[in-house]
C-alpha positions in Angstrom: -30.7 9.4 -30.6 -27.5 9.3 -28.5 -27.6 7.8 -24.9 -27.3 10.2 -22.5 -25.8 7.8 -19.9 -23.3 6.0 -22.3 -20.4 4.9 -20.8 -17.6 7.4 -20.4 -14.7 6.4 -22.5 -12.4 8.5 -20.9 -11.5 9.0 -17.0 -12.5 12.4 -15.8 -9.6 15.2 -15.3 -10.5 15.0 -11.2 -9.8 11.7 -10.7 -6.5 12.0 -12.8 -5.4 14.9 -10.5 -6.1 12.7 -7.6 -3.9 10.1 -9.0 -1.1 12.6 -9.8 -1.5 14.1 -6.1 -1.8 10.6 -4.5 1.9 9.5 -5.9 3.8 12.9 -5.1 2.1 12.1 -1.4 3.4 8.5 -1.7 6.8 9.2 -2.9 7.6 12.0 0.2 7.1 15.1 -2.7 4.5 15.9 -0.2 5.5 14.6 3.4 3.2 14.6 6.0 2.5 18.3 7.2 2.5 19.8 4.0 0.3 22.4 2.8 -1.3 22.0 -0.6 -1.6 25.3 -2.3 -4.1 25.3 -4.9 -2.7 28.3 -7.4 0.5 26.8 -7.3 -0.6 23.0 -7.5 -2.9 24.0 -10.4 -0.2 26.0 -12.1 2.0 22.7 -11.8 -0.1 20.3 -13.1 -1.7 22.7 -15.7 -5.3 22.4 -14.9 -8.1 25.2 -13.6 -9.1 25.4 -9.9 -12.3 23.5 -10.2 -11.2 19.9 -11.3 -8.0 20.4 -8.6 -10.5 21.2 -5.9 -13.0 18.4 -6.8 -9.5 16.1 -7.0 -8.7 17.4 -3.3 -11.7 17.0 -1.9 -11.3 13.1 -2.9 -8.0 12.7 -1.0 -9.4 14.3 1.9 -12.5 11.4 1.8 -9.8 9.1 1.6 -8.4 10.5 4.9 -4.5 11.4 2.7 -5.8 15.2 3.4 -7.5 17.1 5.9 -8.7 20.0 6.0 -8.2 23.2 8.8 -10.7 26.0 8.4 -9.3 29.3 7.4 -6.1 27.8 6.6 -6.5 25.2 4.1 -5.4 21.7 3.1 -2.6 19.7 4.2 -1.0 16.2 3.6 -2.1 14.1 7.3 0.7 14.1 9.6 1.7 10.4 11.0 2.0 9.2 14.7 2.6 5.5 16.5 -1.2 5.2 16.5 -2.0 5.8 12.8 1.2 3.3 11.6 -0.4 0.4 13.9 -4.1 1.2 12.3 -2.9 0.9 8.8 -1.1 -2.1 9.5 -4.0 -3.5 11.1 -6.3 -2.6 8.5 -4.0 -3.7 5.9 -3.9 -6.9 7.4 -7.5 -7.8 7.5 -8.0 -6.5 3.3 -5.4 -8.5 2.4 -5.7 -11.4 4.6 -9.4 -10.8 3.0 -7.9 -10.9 -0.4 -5.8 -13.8 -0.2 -9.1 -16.2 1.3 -10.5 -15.2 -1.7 -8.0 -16.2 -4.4 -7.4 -19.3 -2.1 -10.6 -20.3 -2.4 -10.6 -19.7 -6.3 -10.9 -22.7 -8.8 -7.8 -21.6 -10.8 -5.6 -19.7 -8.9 -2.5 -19.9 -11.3 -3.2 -16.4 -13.0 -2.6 -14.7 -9.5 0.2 -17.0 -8.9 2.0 -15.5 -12.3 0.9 -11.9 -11.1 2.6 -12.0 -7.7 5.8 -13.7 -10.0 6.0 -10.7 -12.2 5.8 -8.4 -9.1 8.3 -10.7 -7.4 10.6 -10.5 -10.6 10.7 -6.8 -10.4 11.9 -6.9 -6.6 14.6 -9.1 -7.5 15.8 -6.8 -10.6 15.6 -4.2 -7.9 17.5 -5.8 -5.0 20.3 -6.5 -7.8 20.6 -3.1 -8.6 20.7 -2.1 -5.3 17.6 0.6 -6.1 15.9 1.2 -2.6 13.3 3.1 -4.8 12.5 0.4 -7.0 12.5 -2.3 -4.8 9.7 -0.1 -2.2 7.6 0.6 -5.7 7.9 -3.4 -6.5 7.1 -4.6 -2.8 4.0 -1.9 -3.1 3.1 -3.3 -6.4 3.0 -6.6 -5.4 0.9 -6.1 -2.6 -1.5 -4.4 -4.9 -1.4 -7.4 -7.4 -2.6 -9.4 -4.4 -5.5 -7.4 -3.4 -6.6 -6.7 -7.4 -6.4 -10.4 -8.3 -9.2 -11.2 -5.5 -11.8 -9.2 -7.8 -13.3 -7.3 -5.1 -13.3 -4.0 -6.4 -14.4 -2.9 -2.7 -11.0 -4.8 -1.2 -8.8 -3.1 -4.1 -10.2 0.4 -3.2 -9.3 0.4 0.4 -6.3 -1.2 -0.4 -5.5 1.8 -2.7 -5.4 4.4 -0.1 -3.9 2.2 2.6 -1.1 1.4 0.4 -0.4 5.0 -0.1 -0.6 5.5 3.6 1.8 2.3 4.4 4.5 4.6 2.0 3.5 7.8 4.2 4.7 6.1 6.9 7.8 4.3 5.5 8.8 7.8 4.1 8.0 9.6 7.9 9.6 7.4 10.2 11.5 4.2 9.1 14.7 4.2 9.8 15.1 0.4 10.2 14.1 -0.9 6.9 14.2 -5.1 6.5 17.2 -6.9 4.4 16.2 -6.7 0.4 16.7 -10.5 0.8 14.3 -11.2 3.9 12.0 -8.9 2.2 12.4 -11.0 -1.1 12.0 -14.5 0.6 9.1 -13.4 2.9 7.0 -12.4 -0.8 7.9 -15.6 -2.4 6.6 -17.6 0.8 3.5 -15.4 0.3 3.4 -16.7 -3.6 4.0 -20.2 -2.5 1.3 -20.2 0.1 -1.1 -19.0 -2.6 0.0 -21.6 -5.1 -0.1 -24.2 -3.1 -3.3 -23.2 -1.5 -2.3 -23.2 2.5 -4.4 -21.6 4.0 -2.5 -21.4 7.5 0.8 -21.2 6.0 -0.6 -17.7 4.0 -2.1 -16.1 7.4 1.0 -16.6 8.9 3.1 -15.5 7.0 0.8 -12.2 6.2 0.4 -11.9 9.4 3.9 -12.1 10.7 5.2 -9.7 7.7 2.9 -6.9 8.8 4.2 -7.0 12.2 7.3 -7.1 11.6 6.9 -4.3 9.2 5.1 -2.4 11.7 8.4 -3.3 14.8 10.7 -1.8 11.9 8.7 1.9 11.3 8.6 2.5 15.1 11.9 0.7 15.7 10.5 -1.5 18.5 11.0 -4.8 19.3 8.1 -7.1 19.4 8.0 -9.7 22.0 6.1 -13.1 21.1 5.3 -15.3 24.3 6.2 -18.2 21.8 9.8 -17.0 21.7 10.2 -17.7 25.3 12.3 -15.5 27.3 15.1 -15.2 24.7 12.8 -12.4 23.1 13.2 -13.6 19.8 10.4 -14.3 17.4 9.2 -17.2 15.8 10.7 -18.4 13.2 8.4 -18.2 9.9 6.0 -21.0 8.4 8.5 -23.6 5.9 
């Protein structure tokens, strides 16, 4: 007699919508404001009405929707307030995540994991691909989280990470040097693999911010820098 709560081989069409849905949001197909149609979404990605909806109704949970009544569903607009919360939130999974793996017995299989990611932002910065180089940076923030094995961590991570391109897509207009970006990762790796703990908050810390100066295109004032205004230099 067959199971009837075997596990599912397969990943249901619903979720696979949401993924499809969740990377046209990411990469600006759908920008912030958008309305989602749900004949001509369904039409696109070949699938009935039922599975789209119960795909929709997902991103809307994960806050990448909402929904107006009698109107329908649209892609969440971005202000000042929502790029400061994700960054914040961001912060405290992966500053979550990295404790973790820091605190693991054997932490070289993250350390090659955050090497690969690192690998592909350097393949990127040669090539001078902007595209690339954002999918690399967001891949290897991912690797961080999903090394940590918290599956809870690597969910919220998920839809923040999706969010953090939302707003990179919305309103930078000040993006960081491929190089800083490149050595402020690889300070990130080295911190892991040499298990600092400081030296890893720090430099999480200070890359969020900075991140977060650059999408509003505000300077941040540190009292450490003194009056000059200037910040910190970075952890060695």
């Amino acid at each position: 007699m067959t199971d009837p709560l075997e596990p599912i081989s397969r990943r249901s069409t619903a979720a696979i919508v949401a993924d499809r849905i969740r990377a046209a949001i990411m990469r600006g197909t759908f920008p912030p404001g958008t309305q989602l149609g749900e004949v001509d979404l369904a039409q696109r990605l070949g699938v009935s009405r039922g599975p789209l909806r119960e795909a929709m109704q997902r991103l809307v949970a994960e806050g990448l929707l909402r929904s107006e009544r009698h109107r329908g569903l649209f892609v969440r607009d971005l202000d000042a307030a929502d790029v400061r919360d994700v960054y914040t939130a961001r912060t405290a999974v992966e500053r979550a995540a990295a404790l973790l793996l820091l605190a693991a017995p054997d932490r070289a299989p993250a350390v090659a994991r955050l090497t690969t990611a690192i690998a592909a932002m350097e393949a990127a910065v040669a090539a001078g691909d902007a595209v690339a180089l954002a999918d690399a940076d967001h891949e290897f923030h991912a690797e961080l989280v999903a090394a940590s094995g918290s599956p809870r961590l690597h969910r919220m991570s998920r839809t923040l990470l999706v969010e953090t391109r939302m707003c990179l897509a919305a309103l930078q207009q000040n993006p960081p040097p491929p190089e800083s970006l490149l050595a402020e990762h690889r300070l990130l790796r080295d911190a892991l693999e040499q298990g600092d703990v400081t030296r890893m908050t720090a430099v999480l810390e200070a890359h969020m911010a900075d991140a977060v100066s650059r999408i509003l295109d505000v300077t941040l004032v540190d009292p450490a820098a003194g009056e000059s205004g200037e910040a910190p230099a970075l952890p060695a």
